[in-house]
Every structure is written in structure tokens, then in C-alpha cells.
C-alpha positions as CSV (number, residue, x, y, z in Angstrom):
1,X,0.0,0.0,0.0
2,X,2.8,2.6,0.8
3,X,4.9,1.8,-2.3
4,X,1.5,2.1,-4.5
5,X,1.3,5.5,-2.6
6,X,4.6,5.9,-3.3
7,X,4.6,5.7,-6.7
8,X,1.5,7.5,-7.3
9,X,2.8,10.0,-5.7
10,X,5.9,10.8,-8.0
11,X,3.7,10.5,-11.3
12,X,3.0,13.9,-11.0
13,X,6.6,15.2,-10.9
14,X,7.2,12.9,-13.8
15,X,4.7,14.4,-16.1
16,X,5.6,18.1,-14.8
17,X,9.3,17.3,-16.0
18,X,8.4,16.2,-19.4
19,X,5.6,18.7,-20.1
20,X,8.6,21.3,-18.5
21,X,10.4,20.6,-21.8
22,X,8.5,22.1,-24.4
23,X,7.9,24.8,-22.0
24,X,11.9,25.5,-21.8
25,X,12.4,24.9,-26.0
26,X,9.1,27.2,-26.5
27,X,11.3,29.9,-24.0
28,X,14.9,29.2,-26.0
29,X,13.3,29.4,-29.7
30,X,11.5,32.6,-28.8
31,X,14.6,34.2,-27.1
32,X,16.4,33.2,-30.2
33,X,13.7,35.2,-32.5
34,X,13.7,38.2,-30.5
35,X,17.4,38.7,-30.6
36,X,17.4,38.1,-34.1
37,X,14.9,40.9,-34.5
38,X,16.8,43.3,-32.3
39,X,20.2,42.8,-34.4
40,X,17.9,43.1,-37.5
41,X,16.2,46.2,-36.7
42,X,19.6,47.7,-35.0
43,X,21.7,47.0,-37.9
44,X,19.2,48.4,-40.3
45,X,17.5,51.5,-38.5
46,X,20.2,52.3,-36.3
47,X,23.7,51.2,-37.9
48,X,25.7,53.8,-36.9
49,X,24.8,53.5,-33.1
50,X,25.4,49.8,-32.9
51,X,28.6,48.1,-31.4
52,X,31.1,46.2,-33.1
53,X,30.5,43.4,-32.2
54,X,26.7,43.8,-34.1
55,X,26.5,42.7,-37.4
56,X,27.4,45.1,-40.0
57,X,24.8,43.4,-42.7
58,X,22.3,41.2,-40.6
59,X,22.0,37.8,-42.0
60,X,18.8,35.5,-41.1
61,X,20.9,33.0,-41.6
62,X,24.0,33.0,-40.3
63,X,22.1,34.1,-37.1
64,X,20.4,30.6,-37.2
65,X,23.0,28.9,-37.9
66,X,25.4,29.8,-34.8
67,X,22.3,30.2,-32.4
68,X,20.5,26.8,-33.2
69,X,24.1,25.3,-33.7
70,X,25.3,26.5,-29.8
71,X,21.8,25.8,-28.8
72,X,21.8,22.0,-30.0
73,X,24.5,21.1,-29.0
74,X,24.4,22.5,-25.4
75,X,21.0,20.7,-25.3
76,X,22.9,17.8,-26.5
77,X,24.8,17.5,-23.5
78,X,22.3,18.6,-21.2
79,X,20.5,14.8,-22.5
80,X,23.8,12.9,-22.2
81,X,25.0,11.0,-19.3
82,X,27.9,12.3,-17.7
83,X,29.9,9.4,-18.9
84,X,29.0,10.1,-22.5
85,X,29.4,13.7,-22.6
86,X,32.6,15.6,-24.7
87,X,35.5,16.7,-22.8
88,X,36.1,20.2,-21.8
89,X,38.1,21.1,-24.6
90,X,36.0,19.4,-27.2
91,X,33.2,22.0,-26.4
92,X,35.2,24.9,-26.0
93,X,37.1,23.7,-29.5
94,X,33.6,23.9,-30.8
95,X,32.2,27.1,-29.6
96,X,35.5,28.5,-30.8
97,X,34.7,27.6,-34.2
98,X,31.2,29.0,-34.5
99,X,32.4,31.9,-32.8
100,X,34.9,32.6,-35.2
101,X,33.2,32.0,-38.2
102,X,30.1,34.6,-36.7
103,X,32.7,37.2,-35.7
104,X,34.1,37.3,-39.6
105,X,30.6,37.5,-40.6
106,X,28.2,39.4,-38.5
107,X,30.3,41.9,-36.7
108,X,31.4,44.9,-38.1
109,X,34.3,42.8,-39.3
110,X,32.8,42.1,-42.5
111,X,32.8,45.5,-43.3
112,X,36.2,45.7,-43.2
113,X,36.7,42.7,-44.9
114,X,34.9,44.4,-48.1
115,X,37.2,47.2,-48.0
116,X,40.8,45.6,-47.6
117,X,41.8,42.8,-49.4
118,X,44.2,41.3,-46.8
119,X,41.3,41.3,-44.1
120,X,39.5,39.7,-46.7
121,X,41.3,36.9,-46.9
122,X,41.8,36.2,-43.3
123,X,38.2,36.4,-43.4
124,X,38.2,33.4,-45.7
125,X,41.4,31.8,-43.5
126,X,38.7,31.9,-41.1
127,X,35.8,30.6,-42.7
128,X,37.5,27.9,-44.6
129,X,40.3,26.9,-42.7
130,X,40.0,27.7,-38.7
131,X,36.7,27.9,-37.8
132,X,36.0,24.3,-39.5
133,X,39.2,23.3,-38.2
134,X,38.3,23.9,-34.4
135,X,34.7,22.7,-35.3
136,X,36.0,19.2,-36.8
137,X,38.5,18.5,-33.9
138,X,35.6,19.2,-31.6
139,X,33.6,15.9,-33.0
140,X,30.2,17.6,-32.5
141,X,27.9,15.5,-34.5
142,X,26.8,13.1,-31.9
143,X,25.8,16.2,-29.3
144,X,24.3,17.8,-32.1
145,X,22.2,15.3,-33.3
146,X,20.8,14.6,-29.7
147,X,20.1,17.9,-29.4
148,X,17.9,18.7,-32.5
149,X,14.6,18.2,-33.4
150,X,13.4,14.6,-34.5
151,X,12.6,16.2,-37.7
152,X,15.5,17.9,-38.6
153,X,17.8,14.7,-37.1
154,X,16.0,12.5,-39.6
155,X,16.9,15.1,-42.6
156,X,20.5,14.0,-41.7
157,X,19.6,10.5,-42.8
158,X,17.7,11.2,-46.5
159,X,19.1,9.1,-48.7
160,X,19.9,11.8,-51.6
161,X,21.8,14.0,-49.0
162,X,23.6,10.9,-47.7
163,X,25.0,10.1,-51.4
164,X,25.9,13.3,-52.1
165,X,27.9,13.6,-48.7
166,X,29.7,10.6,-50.1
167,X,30.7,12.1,-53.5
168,X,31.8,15.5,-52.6
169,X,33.8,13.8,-49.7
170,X,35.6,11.3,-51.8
171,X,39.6,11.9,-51.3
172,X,40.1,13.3,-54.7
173,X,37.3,15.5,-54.7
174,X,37.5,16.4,-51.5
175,X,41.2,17.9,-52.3
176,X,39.8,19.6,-55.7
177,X,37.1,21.4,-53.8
178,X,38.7,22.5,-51.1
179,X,41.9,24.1,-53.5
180,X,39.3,25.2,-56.5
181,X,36.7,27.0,-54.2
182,X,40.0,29.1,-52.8
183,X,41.1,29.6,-56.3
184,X,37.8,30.1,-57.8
185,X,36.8,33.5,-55.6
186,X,40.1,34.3,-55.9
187,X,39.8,34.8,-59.3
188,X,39.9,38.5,-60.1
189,X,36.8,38.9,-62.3
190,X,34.5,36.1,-60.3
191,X,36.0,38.1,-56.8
192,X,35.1,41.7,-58.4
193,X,31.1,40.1,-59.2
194,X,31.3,38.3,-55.9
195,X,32.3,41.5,-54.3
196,X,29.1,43.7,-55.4
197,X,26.7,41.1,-55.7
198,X,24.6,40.4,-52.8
199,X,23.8,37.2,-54.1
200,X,26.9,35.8,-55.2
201,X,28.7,37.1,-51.9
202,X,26.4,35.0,-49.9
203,X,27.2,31.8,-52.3
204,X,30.7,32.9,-51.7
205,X,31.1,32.7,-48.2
206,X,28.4,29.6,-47.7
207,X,30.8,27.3,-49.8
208,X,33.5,28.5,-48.1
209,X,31.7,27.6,-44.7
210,X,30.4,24.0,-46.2
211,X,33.4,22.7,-47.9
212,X,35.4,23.7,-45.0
213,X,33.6,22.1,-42.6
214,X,33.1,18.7,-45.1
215,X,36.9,19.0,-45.8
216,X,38.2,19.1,-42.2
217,X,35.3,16.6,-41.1
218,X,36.6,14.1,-43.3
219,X,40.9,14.4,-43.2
220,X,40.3,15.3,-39.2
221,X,37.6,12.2,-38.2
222,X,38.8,10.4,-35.3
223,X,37.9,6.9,-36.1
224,X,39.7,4.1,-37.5
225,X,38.5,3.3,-41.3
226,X,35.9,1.8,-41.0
227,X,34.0,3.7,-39.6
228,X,35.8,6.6,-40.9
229,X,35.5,7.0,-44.9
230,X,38.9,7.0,-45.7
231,X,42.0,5.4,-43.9
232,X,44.4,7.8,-41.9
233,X,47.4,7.2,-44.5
234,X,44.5,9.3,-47.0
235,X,43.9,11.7,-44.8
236,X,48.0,12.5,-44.2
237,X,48.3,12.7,-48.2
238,X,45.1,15.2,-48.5
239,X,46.4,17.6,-45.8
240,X,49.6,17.5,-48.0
241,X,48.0,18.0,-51.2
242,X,45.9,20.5,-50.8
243,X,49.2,22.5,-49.3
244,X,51.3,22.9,-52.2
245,X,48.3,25.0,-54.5
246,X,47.4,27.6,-52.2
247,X,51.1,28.1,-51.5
248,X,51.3,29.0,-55.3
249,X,48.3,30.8,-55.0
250,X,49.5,33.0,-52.2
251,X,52.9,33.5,-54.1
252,X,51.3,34.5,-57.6
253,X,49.5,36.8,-55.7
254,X,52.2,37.7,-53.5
255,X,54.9,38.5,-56.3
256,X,52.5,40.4,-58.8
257,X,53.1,43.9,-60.3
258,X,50.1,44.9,-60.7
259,X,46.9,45.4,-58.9
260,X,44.8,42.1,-59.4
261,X,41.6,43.3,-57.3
262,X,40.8,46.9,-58.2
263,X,37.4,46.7,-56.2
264,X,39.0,47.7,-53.3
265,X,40.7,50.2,-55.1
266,X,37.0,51.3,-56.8
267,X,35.0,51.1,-53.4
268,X,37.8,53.0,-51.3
269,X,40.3,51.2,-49.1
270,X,39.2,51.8,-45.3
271,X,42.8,52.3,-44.6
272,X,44.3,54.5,-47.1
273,X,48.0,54.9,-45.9
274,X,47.8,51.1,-47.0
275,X,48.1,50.7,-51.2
276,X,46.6,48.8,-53.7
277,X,50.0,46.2,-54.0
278,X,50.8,46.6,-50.3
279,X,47.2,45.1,-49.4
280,X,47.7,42.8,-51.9
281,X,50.7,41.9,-51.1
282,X,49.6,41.1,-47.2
283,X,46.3,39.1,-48.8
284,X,49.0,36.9,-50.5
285,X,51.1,36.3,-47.6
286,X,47.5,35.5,-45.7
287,X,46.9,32.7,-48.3
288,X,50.3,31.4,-48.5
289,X,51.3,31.1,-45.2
290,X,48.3,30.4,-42.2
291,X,46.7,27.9,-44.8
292,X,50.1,26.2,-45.4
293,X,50.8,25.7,-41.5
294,X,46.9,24.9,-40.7
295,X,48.2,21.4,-43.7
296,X,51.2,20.6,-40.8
297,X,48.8,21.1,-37.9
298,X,46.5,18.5,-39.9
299,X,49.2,16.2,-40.5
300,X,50.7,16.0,-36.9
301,X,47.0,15.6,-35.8
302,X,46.5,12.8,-37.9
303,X,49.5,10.6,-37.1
304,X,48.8,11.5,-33.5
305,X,45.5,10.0,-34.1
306,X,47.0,6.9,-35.7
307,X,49.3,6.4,-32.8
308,X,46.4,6.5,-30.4
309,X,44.6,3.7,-32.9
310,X,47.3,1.7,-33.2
311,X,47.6,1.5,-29.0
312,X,44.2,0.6,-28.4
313,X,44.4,-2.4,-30.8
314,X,47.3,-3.4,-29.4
315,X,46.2,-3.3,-26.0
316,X,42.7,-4.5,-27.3
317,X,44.8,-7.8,-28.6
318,X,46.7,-7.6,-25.2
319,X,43.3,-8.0,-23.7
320,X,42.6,-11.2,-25.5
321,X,45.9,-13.0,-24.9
322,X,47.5,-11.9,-28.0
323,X,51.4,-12.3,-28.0
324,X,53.9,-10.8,-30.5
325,X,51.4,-8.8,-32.3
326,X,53.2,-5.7,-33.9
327,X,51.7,-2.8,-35.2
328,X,53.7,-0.3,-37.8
329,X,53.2,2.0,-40.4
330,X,53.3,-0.6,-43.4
331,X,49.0,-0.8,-42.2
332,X,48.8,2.9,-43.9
333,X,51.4,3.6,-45.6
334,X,51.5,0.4,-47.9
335,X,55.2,-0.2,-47.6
């Protein structure tokens, strides 16, 4: 009689938890929508009032993006038990990442950005390179996916997306994309037309965004193949390859004589003590170098991540009375 009392008596508290939760998502959503708004309405009516840190051009988007994405994922670890939650610097890898890739392009960065070409391209460094770096090594998709929506969880598993995740991430590519995006926009006549159209700025800066993250995902995943697409002697090569073009890239641009991107020059340079070849000349140096070290920073992360494979097999075959197995670099290297 007293445990039926018992029990009765916490069926309340269980049904006030659960109908807490859409109660709390209801709350975070709408919080979400209002600040949007405000930034909207600030950066259009009042521009010159707002702080830096307030986007220069509001973007729906992007908003949604890093809100829903720090949102999700904090959710995402709220649900976890403790044992399965990320470790300290996995999360604050990842909120690092979106937060670099929203300060390039909702502050009043971005306005800088479209009126000096070397602040350009760390804004692309940025976008491409370290804000899907940080995001990859942080391993989010797991916290993510708890966090989300059923709906928008089971979008992750449609067939047509899933094949096209495994085409555009196939080594080869892979390697293309990430080096032809760079050189596409860096194209002087598709960067002047990127530069003063909306439209073609925003599909600009998303594929820079997307194929970072997909690139960087793939070469920095920390699993053994299988589960991982490709094998970690793969991802070693691709964070070599795509080294060596943007290095050439950064030098062409580097040692030209001429100016190559005479928007800024056309839309007025916000630092004018700084010239058309000087700016160009720092751009350059921005592509050549950061990109070329972020390639080493991949690579040591990858063999590190091979050594840490290789010692939980061996201590895996340790575990089941294995003797004299040896492990070595002929398993991904081939030789």
C-alpha cells in the first residue's frame, strides 16, 4: 500500500518534468527570435549606433545557424549522461569555431573585410580553414544530433543528401574542392562580381563555410576506417596536397606587379596609408602562409590520431591473450 502510494505519488513530478520541456524549448526558440529581431532592426535602422560586435549586414541565416548550432549542441549534452558527454576542450574547440566564423561575418568585421583585401582573406582563412578546423576537432555530431529536433535529425539520414555527402567527400574531390573554391573566388573577375553582388557574396562565403567544414570533417575524423570513410594514411596525403596549390596561390599573388583586385581600389580602401600592392601583397602572404601551416597542424593531428589507434588495438589484442602482435606503419602507408 505505501509503495503504490509511493509511486503514485511521483507520477506527478514525472509528467511536470516532461511537459517542463517544451515549455523551456518554447522559451529558448523565442529568445532566439527576439534577438534576431533586435540585431535586424539595430543594424538596419540604427547602424551607426550599434557596437562592433553587431553585425554590419544582418544575415537571417548566419544568425540561425550559430544560435541553433550552440543551442543544440548544449541541449545535446544537457540529454547525455555524464559518462558520454565531450570533454572540456572538445566543447570549448567547438564554440571557438562557430564563434569565429560569426565574428568574420556578423560583426562589423565584415565590413572591413569588403574594403581591404588582406582582411578579406583572413576572413576566408577563417571561414575555410579555422573555424571548420576547431569545429571538426571538436567531433560535435553526436551532441548535435541529440540535441535537435526529430525532424531535422531525420533530414540527416535522406538518402539523396547521404550520397551526395559521399561524393563531394571522396579523397580526390575532396582535395579539388577544397583548392578550387579558394582559387575560384580568388579569381579576379568572379571576386570583383562576388564583391558587389549580394547574391553571389552570400554563395561565396556559404561554400566556403560548407566545404570547409566537409573537408576538415573528413581528413580530421577520429575513427579508424571503417567507420571513418577513408583510412588515416589518406587523410595524411590530403592535408599535404591540398598544401602545395594555395602556397602557389599565395605567391602569384604575392609577387604580382600589378593590382589584381581593383574593387577595393574602386569602393575606397578603409585604410588608405595602406596601397593597392601593399594590401595585396599582405592578402597573398595570408593565403600562403596560415593555410600552409593549418596542412602541418593537420598532419601532426592525424599521425597522432593513428598512434592513439594503433595503441588501443594493441592493447585490445593484449586483452585477449594476444602475443607478439606488432603494429607499424606498413598498415597505412602500404610499404
Amino acid at each position: 500500500m505505501t509503495e503504490t502510494m509511493t509511486a503514485q505519488a511521483r507520477i506527478p513530478s514525472t509528467i511536470g518534468a516532461r511537459a517542463s520541456r517544451p515549455r523551456a524549448e518554447i522559451f529558448c526558440y523565442g529568445t532566439m527570435v527576439l534577438i534576431g529581431i533586435a540585431l535586424w532592426w539595430g543594424s538596419t535602422f540604427h547602424a551607426s549606433i550599434m557596437p562592433f560586435w553587431a553585425p554590419f549586414d544582418f544575415s537571417p541565416l548566419w544568425f540561425a545557424s550559430a544560435a541553433l548550432s550552440l543551442y543544440w549542441y548544449a541541449r545535446g549534452i544537457a540529454l547525455s549522461a555524464p559518462g558520454e558527454r565531450p570533454a572540456l576542450w572538445r566543447s570549448t574547440s567547438f564554440l571557438l569555431g562557430v564563434g569565429v566564423i560569426y565574428f568574420v561575418l556578423q560583426t562589423r568585421f565584415e565590413y572591413l573585410a569588403e574594403h581591404m583585401f588582406f582582411l578579406n582573406r583572413a576572413q576566408h582563412v577563417a571561414m575555410h580553414h579555422l573555424g571548420p578546423f576547431l569545429i571538426a576537432i571538436a567531433w560535435p555530431g553526436a551532441m548535435l544530433k541529440r540535441g535537435m529536433p526529430v525532424a531535422v535529425r531525420n533530414a540527416f539520414y535522406w538518402r539523396p543528401l547521404k550520397i551526395l555527402l559521399a561524393i563531394v567527400q571522396q579523397p580526390f574531390l575532396a582535395a579539388v574542392l577544397f583548392v578550387g573554391l579558394i582559387a575560384l573566388w580568388l579569381w579576379p573577375p568572379v571576386h570583383f562580381r562576388a564583391m558587389i553582388d549580394p547574391r553571389l557574396y552570400a554563395v561565396m562565403n556559404w561554400s566556403m563555410v560548407v566545404d570547409g567544414i566537409l573537408f576538415w570533417y573528413l581528413v580530421l575524423d577520429p575513427r579508424p576506417a571503417p567507420p571513418a570513410r577513408i583510412s588515416y594514411g589518406a587523410r595524411a596525403v590530403l592535408t599535404i596536397t591540398v598544401m602545395f596549390p594555395q602556397i602557389i596561390i599565395g605567391a602569384m599573388i604575392v609577387f604580382a606587379h600589378h593590382d589584381l583586385y581593383s574593387f577595393y581600389t574602386w569602393c575606397g580602401r578603409i585604410f588608405p596609408s595602406v596601397g593597392a600592392l601593399d594590401d595585396q601583397q599582405y592578402g597573398g602572404l595570408i593565403v600562403w602562409i596560415p593555410p600552409a601551416m593549418m596542412s602541418v597542424v593537420a598532419l601532426i593531428w592525424v599521425i597522432n590520431m593513428l598512434r592513439l589507434s594503433e595503441e588501443a588495438a594493441i592493447a585490445a589484442k593484449e586483452g585477449n591473450g594476444a602475443e607478439g602482435v606488432v603494429f607499424s606503419s606498413r598498415e597505412w602507408t602500404g610499404r
